[in-house]
N, C-alpha and C positions, 0 to 999 in steps of 0.2 A: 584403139590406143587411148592413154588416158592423157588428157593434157599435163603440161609440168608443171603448172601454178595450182591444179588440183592432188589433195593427197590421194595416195592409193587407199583401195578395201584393206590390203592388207596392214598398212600403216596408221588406219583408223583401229582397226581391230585390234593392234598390239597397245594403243593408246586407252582404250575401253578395260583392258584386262589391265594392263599398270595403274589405270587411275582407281585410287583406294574408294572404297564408299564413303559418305558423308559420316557414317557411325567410327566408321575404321581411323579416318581422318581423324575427328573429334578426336579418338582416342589416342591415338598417337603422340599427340600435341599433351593431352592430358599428363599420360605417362610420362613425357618427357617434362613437364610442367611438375607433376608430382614429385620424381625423383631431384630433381634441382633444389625446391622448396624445403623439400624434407631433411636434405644432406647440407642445405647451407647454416650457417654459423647464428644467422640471426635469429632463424626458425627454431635452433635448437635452444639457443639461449634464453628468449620469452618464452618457450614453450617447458623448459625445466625449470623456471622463473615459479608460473600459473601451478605447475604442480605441484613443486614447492611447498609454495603460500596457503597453498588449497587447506592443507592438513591444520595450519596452524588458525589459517581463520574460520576453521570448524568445531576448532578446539574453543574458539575463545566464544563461538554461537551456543555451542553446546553449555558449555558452562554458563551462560549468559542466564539460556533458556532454563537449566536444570536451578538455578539461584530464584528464579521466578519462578518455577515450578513447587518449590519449598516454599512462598511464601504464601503463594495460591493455597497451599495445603492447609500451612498457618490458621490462613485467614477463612479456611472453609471449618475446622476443628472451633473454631474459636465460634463465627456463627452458627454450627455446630450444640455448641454447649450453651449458648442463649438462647437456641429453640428450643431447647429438652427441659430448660427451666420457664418461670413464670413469666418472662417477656413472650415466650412462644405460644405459652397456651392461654394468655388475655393481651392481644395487642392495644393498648391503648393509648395509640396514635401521635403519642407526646415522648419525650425523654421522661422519664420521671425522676426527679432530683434524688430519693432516696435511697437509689438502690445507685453501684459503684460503676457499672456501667451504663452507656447509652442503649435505652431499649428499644430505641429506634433501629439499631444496627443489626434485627432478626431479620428486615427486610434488605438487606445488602444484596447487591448482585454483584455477584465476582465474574471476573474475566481470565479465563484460563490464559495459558500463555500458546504460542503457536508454535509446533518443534518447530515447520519451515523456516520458523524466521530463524535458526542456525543457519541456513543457505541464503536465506535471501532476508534481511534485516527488518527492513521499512519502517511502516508504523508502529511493530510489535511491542516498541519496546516505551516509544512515547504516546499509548494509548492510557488510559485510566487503568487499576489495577481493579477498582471497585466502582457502585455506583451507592448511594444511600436516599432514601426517601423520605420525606415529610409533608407535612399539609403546603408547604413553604416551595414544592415540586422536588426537583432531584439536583442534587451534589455530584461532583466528579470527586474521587477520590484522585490519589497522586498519580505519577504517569510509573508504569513496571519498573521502571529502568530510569535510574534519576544518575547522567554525568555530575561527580564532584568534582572532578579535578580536570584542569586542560587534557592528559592524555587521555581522560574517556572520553571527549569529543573530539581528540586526532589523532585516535587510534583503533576510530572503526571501521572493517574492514570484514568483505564476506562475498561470495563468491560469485554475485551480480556484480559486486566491483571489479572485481580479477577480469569479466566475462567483457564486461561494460568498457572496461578501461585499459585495462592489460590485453586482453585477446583484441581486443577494437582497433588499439595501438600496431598487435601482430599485421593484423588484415592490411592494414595501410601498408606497412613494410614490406609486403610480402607482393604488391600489386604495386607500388607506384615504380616498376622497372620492366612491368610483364611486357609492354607494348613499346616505350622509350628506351628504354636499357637494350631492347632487341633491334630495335634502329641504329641506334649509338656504334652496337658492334658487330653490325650490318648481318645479322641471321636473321632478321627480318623479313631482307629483299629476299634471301637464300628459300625462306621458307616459302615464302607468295610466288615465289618463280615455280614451283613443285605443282602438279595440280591435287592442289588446295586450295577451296574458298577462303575469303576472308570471316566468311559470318563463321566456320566448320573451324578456322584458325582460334578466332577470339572465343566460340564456344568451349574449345580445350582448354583453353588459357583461364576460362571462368572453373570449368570440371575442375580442372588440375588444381585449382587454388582455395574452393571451395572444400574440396575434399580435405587439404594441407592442415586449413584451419577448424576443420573438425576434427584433427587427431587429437588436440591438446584439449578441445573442448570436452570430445568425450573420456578422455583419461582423467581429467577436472573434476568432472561431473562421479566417477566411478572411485577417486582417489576421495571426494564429497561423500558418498554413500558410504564407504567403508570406512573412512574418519568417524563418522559418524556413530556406526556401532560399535567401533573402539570405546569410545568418549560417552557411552552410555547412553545414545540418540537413537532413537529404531524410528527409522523412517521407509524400510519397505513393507510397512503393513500397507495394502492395497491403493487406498484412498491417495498415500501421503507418497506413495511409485508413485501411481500416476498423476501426480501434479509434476513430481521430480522428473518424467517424462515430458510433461507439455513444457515443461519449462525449458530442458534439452532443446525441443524444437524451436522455442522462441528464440535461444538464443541465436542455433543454425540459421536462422532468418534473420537474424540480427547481422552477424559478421559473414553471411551472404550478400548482404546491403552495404557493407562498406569496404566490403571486396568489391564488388560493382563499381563502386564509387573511385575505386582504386583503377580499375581497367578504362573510367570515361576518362579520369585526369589523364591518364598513362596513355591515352588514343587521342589529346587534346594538346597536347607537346611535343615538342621535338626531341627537349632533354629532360633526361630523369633526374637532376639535378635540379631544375623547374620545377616538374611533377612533384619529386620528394619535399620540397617547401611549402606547396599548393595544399597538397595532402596533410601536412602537419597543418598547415595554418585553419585547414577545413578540421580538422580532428580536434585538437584545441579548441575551437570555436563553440564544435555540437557537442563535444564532451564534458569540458571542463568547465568554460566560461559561460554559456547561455542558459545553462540550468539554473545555477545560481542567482543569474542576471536576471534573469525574467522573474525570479523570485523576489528579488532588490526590488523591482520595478513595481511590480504587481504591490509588495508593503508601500511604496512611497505614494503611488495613485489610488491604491483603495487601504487606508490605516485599521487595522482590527484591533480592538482593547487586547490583553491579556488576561485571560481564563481567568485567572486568579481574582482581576480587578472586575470584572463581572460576575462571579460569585459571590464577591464582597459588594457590588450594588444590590444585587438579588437576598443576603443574610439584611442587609442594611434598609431596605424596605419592608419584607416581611415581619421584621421586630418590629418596625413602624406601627404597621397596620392588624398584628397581633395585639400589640396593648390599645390599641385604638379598639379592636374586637374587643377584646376582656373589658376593660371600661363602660364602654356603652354597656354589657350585659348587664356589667353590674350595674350600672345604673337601671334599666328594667327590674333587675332581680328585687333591688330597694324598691320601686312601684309597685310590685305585685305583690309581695311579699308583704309592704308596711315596713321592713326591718330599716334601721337609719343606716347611712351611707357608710358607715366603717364598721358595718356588721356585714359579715356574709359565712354562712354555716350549712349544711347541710338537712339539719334539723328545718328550716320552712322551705326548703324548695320542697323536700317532697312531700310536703302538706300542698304545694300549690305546684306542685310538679306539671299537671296538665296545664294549669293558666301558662305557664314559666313558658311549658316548652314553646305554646303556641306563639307567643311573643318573639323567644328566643332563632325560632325556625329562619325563619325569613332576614333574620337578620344575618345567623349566620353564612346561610346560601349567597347574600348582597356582599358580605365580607370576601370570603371565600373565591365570589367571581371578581371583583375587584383586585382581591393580591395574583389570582390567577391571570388575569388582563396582564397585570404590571410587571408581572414575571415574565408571563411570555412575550411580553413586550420586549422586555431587554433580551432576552433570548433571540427572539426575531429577529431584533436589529444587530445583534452580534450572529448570527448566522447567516442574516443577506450578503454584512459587510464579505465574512467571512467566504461564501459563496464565489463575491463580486471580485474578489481577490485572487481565487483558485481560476477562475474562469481566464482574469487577467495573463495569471503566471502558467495556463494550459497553453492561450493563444498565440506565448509566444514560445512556451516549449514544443510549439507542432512542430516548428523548424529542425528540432534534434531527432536523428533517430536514439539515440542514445539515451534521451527524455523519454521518450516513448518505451524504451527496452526497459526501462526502469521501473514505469509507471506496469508494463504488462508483467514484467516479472515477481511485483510486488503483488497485484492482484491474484496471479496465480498462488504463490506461495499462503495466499489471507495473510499479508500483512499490509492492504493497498489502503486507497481512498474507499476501495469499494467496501471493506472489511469496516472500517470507518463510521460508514453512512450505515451499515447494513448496523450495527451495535446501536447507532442513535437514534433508529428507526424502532426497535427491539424495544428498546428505554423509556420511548416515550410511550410507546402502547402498554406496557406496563405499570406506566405513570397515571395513564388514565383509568385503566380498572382499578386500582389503589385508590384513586381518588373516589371514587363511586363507588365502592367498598366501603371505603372508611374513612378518608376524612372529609368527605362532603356531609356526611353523617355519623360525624365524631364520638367514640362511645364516651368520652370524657369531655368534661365544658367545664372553662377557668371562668370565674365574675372577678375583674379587677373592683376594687372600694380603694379609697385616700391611703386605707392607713395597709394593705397588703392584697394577696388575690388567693382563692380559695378555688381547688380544681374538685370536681363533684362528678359523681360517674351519672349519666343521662341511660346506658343502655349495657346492656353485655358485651363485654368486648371480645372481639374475635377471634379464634387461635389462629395461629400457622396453617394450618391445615384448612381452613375455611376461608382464606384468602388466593387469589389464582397464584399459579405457577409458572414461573418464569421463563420462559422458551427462549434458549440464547438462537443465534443467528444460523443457519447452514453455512457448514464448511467443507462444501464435499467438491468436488471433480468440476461436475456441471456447473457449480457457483462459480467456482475461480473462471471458469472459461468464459461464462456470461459475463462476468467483469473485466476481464483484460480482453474480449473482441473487439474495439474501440484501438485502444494501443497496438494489438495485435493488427489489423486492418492496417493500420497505419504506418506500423513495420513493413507489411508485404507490399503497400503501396511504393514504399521509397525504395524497397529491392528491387521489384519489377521493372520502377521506373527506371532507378540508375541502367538497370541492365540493357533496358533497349534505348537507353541514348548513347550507352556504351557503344554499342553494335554499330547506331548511326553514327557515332564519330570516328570509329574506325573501319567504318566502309570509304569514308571521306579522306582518311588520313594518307598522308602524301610518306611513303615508304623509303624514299631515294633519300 
């Protein structure tokens, strides 16, 4: 006999074959999670919002891009036609007054423009267009993309912001009722009375929701690609897929983290009325306000000059320490020479050419290291500051995932910080073969005297072709990816984490 406080074989048995598996479970919950999210009003209305908007702020990247892409062109025709003339085939290291242009600018380096940044903006567009060089070291020319009017500064938009801010916005909406909303109107208990786990319950609930908010992302993303080659943008050649892919995935990890984030508040309340305020005030906070904020913060605690006002210390010493050069020369050039102070001519230096040079050598190498010190001093110290500042406004944008989505989806597209650094690394190694080429041994040499200053040629001066070649930065796959693992890292960390403190709050939550 079997006791009557014990079940029967055969009433275990029927219990084994009813209870669903842990996979079947999941999916059940998922399914039923899916179809609610997909049919409700809210889902449908941000999610025809994002696809919407997609097209039009592809429209305005593209044009952006194709406007900068014309001037790139511009400005490469134009260096172009100063190499093919006599600036290109005798550089000699100076502007020279009498010809109409600057013949300094055959050594320019241009900066193409990045299609990406139609998708994803960043620094594309406030990076240098140009860079120009002199013995004086290097100039930033303007930035690609210069706002004149208030709506070019609040009316940028592109589809890291849709992704960042609009789809961010969905995930919250779409989670802060998954677990409170199901208490409220008690299908909750209904569900946990079933055998179902609670972890197998919230797993669906994550599936079902995760899944919801990649419908619009990849319709986004697909509605972005085709905008695109409408509006004269071809962004499936290989390279520029696959960033368009990894980027897809960063987002998915993105509004997976604040889905999560949506299921721990929504397992942390009782009502979704709560949860729904909690969740805004969290969203607001990482979204809107802390990026900014810590931007405020970071200029008020470490102060950087403006570009501009550092350039103009750097033109404003080298003219210094150039007429200080010319001067002293000419003062040697009257010693060696015999000639009186307000003679200076061509005719006796190269009768005393060798005495001249040997005088002249050391001096100018002493000049040379001197404005070089002073230049990159100021440089230095507008780079630490600069540095001191980014580091300030990183350390308090770890707290945003939304910081981070911005910071990894900029690096992927090359329009990051890392795009950035990787250009002023580029710059200045080209700055120093330039400099050891040719103006640490200038093929022209000016003598300042009282009464004007006389430029005399010293050496052959060197063409285009005898000077190195510029090697701009790597923009391939693997670059973007080593530059956004940091943000990236730091996305999966805040998914991961939200999801298993999800799981712990709602093993704990009290269902009655």
């Amino acid at each position: 006999m079997v006791a009557a406080d014990e079940p029967s074989s055969d009433a275990a048995g029927l219990r084994e074959v009813s209870a669903p598996s842990a996979g079947h479970a999941v999916w059940m919950v998922a399914r039923r999670e899916l179809i609610d999210q997909l049919t409700s009003m809210r889902f449908l209305a941000i999610a025809l919002l994002v696809v919407g908007l997609t097209p039009l702020a592809v429209y305005v990247g593209a044009r952006d891009y194709i406007n900068r892409l014309q001037d790139f062109s511009r400005l490469s025709a134009e260096r172009q036609a100063l190499a093919s003339g006599p600036a290109g085939k005798a550089i000699k290291g100076y502007d020279d007054p009498w010809t109409p242009e600057n013949d300094l600018l055959v050594l320019r380096v241009l900066r193409p423009p990045e299609p990406m940044s139609a998708l994803v903006r960043g620094l594309d567009g406030a990076l240098p267009q140009y860079w120009d060089f002199s013995s004086a070291g290097h100039s930033e020319g303007p930035p690609a993309t210069r706002p004149r009017r208030l709506i070019d500064a609040l009316g940028q938009m592109d589809l890291e912001f849709l992704i960042r801010v609009v789809l961010g916005l969905l995930a919250v909406l779409l989670a802060f009722d998954a677990v409170a909303g199901e208490k409220e109107s008690g299908t909750l208990r209904m569900a946990l009375s079933q055998p179902i786990s609670r972890s197998a319950f919230l797993a669906g609930k994550l599936v079902g929701g995760v899944i919801s908010i990649t419908v619009p992302l990849v319709a986004a993303f697909l509605t972005g690609l085709i905008s695109g080659q409408l509006f004269g943008l071809d962004l499936l050649k290989n390279s520029d897929l696959a960033r368009v892919g990894l980027l897809a995935i960063t987002a998915s990890i993105y509004l997976w983290g604040f889905y999560s984030l949506g299921l721990l508040v929504s397992s942390s309340f009782g009502s979704q009325k709560t949860t729904l305020v909690v969740l805004l005030v969290v969203w607001v906070c990482s979204v809107l306000a802390l990026p900014p904020v810590s931007t405020l913060l970071a200029r008020a605690v470490v102060p950087v000059a403006a570009t501009q006002t550092v350039e103009a210390r750097k033109r404003a010493l080298s003219d210094d320490l150039q007429r200080e050069c010319e001067t002293t020369l000419g003062r040697v050039y009257n010693q060696v020479t015999g000639q009186p102070e307000d003679a200076v001519n061509s005719g006796p230096y190269y009768k005393n050419k060798t005495a001249v040079d040997s005088k002249i050598g050391p001096i100018l190498l002493e000049y040379l290291n001197r404005r070089r010190r002073n230049l990159d001093g100021l440089d230095r110290d507008a780079d630490r500051r600069a540095t001191r500042q980014n580091t300030v406004a990183n350390g308090i944008m770890i707290l945003s995932p939304a910081a981070a989505f911005a910071n990894a989806a900029a690096n992927l597209a090359g329009t990051g910080d890392t795009c950035r650094v990787s250009w002023a690394a580029v710059i200045q190694r080209h700055e120093t073969e330039l400099n050891s080429l040719l103006f640490e041994n200038p093929p022209m040499i000016t003598f300042r005297s009282r009464v004007g200053s006389t430029t005399i040629p010293r050496r052959t001066p060197p063409s285009l072709a005898g000077l190195p070649t510029f090697a701009a930065p790597r923009s391939d796959a693997a670059t973007a990816i080593n530059g956004a693992l940091p943000s990236l890292g730091l996305l999966g960390l805040y998914a991961g984490l939200f999801t298993v403190i999800a799981f712990v709050a709602f093993s704990r939550y009290d269902v009655r």
